[in-house]
MIKOLFI-137057 format. One record per residue (C-alpha): residue number from 1; residue in one letter; x, y, z. Coordinates in Angstrom, 2 decimals. Example, Ala and Ser with C-alpha at 12.3 -4.5 7.8 and 13.67 -1.06 7.14 Angstrom:
BEGIN
(1 "A" (12.30 -4.50 7.80)) (2 "S" (13.67 -1.06 7.14)) 
% end
This chain:
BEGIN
(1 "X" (4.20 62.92 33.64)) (2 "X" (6.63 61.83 31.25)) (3 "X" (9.42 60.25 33.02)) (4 "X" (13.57 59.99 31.62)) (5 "X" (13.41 62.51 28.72)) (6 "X" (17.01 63.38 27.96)) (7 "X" (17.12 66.65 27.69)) (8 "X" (19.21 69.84 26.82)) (9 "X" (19.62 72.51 29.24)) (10 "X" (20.60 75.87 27.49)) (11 "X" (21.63 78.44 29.79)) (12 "X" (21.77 82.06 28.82)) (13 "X" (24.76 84.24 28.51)) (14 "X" (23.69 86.99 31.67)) (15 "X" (22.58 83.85 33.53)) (16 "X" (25.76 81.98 33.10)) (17 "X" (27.63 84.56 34.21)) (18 "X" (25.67 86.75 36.48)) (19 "X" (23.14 84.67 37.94)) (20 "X" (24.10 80.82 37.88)) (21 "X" (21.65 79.78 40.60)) (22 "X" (19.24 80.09 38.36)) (23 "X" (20.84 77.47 35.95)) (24 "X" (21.45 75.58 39.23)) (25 "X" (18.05 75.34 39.97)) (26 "X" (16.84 74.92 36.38)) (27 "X" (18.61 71.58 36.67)) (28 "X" (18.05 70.65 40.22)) (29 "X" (13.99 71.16 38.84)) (30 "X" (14.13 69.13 36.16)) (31 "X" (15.97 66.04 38.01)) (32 "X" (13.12 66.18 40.83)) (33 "X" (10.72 65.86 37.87)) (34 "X" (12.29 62.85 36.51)) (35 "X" (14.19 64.04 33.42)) (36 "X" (17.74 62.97 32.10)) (37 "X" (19.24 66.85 32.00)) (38 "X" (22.55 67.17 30.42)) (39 "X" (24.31 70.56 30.13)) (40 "X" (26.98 70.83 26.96)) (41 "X" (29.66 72.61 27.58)) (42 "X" (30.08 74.05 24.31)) (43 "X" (27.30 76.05 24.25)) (44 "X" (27.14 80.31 24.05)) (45 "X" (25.34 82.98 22.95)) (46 "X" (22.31 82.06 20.92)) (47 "X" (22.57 85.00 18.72)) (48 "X" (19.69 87.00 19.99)) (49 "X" (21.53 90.72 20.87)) (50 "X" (23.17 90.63 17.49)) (51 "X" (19.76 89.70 15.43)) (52 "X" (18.13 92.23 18.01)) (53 "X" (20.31 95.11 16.67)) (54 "X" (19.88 94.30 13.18)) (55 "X" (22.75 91.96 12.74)) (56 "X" (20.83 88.83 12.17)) (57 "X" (23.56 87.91 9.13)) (58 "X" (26.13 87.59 11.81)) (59 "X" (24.69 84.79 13.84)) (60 "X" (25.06 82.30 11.25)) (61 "X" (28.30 80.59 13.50)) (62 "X" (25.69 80.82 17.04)) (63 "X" (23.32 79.29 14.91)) (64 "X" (25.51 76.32 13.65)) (65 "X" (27.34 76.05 17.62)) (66 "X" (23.63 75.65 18.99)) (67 "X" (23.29 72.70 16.48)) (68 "X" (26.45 70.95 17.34)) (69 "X" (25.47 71.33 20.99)) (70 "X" (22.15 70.36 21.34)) (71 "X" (20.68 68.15 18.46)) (72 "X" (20.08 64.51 19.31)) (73 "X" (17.83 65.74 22.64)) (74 "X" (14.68 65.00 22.99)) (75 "X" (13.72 68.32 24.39)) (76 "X" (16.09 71.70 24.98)) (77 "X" (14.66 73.58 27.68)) (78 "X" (15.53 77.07 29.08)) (79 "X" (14.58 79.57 31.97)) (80 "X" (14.11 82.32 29.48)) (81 "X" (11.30 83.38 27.01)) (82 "X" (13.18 85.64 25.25)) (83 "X" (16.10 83.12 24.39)) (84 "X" (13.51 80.34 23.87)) (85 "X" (11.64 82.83 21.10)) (86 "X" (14.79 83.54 19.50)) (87 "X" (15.53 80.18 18.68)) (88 "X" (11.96 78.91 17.83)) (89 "X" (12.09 81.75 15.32)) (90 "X" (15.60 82.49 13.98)) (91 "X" (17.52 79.46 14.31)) (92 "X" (18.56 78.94 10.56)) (93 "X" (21.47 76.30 9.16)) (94 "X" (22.19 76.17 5.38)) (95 "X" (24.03 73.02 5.43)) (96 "X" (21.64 71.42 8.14)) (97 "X" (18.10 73.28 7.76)) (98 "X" (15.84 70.11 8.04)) (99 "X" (17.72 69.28 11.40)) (100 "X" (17.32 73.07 12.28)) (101 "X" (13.63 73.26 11.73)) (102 "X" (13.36 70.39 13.78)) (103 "X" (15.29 71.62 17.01)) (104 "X" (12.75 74.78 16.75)) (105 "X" (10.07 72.50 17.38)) (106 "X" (11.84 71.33 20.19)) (107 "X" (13.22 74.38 22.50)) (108 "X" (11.04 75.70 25.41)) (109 "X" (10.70 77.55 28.33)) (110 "X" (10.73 76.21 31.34)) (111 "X" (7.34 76.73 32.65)) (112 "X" (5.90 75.65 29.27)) (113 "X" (8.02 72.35 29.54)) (114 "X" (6.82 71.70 32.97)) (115 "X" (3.19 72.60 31.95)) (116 "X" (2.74 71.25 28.32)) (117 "X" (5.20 68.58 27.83)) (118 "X" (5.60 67.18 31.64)) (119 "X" (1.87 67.87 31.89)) (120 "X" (2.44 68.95 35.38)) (121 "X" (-0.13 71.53 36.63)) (122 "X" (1.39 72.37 40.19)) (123 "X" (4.57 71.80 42.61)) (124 "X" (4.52 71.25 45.99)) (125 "X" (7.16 73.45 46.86)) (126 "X" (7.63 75.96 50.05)) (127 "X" (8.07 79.70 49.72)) (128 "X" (6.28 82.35 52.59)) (129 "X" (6.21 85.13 51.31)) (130 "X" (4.41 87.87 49.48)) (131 "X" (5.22 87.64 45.27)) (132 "X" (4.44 89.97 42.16)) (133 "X" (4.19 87.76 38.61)) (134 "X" (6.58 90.21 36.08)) (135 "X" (5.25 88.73 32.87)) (136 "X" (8.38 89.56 30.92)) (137 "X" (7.02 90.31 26.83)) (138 "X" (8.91 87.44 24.99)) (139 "X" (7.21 85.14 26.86)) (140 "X" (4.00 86.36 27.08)) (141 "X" (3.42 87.87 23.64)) (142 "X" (5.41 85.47 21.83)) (143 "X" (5.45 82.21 23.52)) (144 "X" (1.91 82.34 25.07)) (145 "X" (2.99 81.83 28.37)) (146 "X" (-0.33 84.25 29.58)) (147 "X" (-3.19 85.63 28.18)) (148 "X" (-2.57 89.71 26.79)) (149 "X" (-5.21 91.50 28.97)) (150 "X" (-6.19 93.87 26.10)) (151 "X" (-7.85 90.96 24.97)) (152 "X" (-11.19 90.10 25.31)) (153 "X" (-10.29 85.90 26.23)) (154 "X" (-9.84 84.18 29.46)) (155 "X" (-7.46 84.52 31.34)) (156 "X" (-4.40 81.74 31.91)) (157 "X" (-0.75 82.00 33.11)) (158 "X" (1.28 78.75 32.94)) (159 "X" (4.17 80.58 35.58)) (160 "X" (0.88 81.35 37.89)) (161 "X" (-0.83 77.81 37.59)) (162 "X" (2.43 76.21 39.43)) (163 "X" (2.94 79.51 41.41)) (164 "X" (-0.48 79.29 42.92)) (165 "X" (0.15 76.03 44.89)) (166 "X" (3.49 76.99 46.34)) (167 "X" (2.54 76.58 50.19)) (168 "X" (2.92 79.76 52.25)) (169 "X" (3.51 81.81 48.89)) (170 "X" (1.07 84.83 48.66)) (171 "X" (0.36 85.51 44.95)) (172 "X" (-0.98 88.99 44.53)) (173 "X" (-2.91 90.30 41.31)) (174 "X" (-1.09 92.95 40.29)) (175 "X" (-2.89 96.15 38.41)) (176 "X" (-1.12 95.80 35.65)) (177 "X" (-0.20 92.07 34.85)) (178 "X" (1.17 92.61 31.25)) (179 "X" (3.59 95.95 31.81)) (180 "X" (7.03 95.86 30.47)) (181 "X" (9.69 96.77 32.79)) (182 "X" (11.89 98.66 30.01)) (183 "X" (14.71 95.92 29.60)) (184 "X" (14.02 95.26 26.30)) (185 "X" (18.07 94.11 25.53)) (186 "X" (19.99 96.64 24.25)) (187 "X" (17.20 98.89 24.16)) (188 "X" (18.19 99.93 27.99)) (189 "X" (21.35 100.86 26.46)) (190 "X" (20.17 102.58 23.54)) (191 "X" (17.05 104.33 25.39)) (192 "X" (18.63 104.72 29.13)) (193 "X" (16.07 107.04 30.53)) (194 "X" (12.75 105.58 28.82)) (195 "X" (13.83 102.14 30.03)) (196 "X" (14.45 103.39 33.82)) (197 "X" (11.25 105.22 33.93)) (198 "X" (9.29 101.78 32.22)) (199 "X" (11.36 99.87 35.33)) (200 "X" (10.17 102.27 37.93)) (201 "X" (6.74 102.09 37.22)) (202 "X" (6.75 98.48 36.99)) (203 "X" (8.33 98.42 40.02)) (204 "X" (5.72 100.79 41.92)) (205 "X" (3.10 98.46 40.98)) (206 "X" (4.76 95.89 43.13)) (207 "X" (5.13 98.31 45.73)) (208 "X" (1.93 99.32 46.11)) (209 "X" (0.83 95.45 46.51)) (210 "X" (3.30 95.59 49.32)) (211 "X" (5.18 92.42 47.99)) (212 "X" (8.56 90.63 49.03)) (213 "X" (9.89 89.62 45.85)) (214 "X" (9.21 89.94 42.33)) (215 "X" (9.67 86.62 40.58)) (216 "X" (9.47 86.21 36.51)) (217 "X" (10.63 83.58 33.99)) (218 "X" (13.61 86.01 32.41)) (219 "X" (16.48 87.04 34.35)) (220 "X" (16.96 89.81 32.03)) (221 "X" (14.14 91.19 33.18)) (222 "X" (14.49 90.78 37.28)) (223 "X" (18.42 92.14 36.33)) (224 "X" (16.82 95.45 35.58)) (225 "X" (14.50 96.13 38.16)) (226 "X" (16.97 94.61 40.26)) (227 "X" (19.03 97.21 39.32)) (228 "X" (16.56 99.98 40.31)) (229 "X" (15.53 98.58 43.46)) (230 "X" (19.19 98.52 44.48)) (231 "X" (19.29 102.20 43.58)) (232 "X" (16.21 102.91 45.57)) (233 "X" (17.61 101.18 48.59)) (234 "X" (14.43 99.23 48.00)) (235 "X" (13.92 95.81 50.20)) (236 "X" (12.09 94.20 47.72)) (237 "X" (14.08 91.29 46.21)) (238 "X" (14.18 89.32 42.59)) (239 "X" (14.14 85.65 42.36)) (240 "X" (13.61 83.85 39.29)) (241 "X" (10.76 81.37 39.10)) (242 "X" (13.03 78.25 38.65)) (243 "X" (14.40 79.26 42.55)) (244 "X" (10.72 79.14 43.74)) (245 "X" (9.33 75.86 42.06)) (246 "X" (12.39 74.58 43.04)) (247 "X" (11.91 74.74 47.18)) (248 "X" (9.96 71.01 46.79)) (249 "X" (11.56 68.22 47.76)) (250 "X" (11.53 64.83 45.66)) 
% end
């Protein structure tokens, strides 16, 4: 394990200001495994809803903010796929494009930090209870975070290989590992009632595996079935992966 990297902890916008355990424990996580984590304050949106809705022009000023905040690290690392794909494929500066191209290079997911760069293949952490994996899409399909089960390829999930030796945490195999729940940003705005139905039967898989929570790597995603479990009266909870891997003491 590489030991007193200094890096960057970008925190997402529904994170920061719905969820900020989450960040909490992002950078609790990243202490116990021996990194320098620094959180700059200037930091917002990375653009991704506007580019998501076909505004991608209008980013420009997230684009150049993200640069001031978090160039000179050696790593910037966040508990979101989707916000980690958005950068590694969007983040663009006229003035400063060689810098930019760099800092792509650079931004990654959590797990994938803790897997590929710490080289850390499991956390002694404590957690008894039953879990479901959501394998949110960004982070499958774009970051490689798990293997696509329409393919014909073995299968891997970096956010199950530390998952797995969690003691007292039962990981089941779900029936369908790859599912979206229907979050998809603004397209539960835009497509209400196709998104809720995607959540509920994303949700009924977990239920039928009789878990306690359902854990992921994006918020976004455990927001929305939150959401519908609350509406359901449901006593299964969401916790975000960072929370779990985060139970070991250092």
């Amino acid at each position: 394990m590489k030991k007193n990297m200094k890096i960057g902890l970008f925190i997402p916008c529904y994170v920061d200001q719905f969820y900020p355990k989450v960040g909490i424990a992002t950078y609790e996580l990243l202490q116990k495994l021996g990194c320098e984590v620094h959180f700059p304050m200037g930091q917002t949106c990375c653009g991704q809803p506007m580019a998501n809705s076909g505004y991608q022009y209008l980013t420009k000023g997230c684009d150049a903010n993200f640069i001031a905040n978090f160039a000179g690290f050696d790593y910037i690392v966040c508990p979101s796929g989707s916000c980690v794909l958005h950068v590694k494929d969007h983040l663009h500066d006229d003035k400063q494009e060689e810098l930019a191209a760099e800092m792509r290079k650079k931004v990654f997911e959590l797990t994938e930090f803790i897997t590929d760069i710490l080289k850390v293949d499991h956390i002694n952490g404590n957690f008894p209870f039953r879990v479901g994996m959501h394998a949110s899409c960004h982070g499958q399909r774009g970051l490689k975070l798990s293997q696509m089960t329409e393919l014909n390829a073995p299968f891997f999930s970096k956010p199950e290989q530390l998952l797995s030796k969690i003691n007292g945490l039962d990981l089941v195999s779900l029936s369908r590992k790859d599912e979206c729940c229907g979050f998809g940003g603004t397209f539960c705005v835009t497509e209400e009632a196709v998104s809720v139905k995607m959540g509920q039967d994303r949700i009924k898989d977990h239920e039928n595996h009789h878990v306690d929570y359902i854990t992921g790597g994006d918020m976004s995603c455990l927001m929305h079935l939150e959401g519908i479990l609350k509406r359901q009266k449901s006593s299964i909870k969401t916790i975000h992966i960072a929370e779990i891997l985060n139970s070991f003491e250092n």
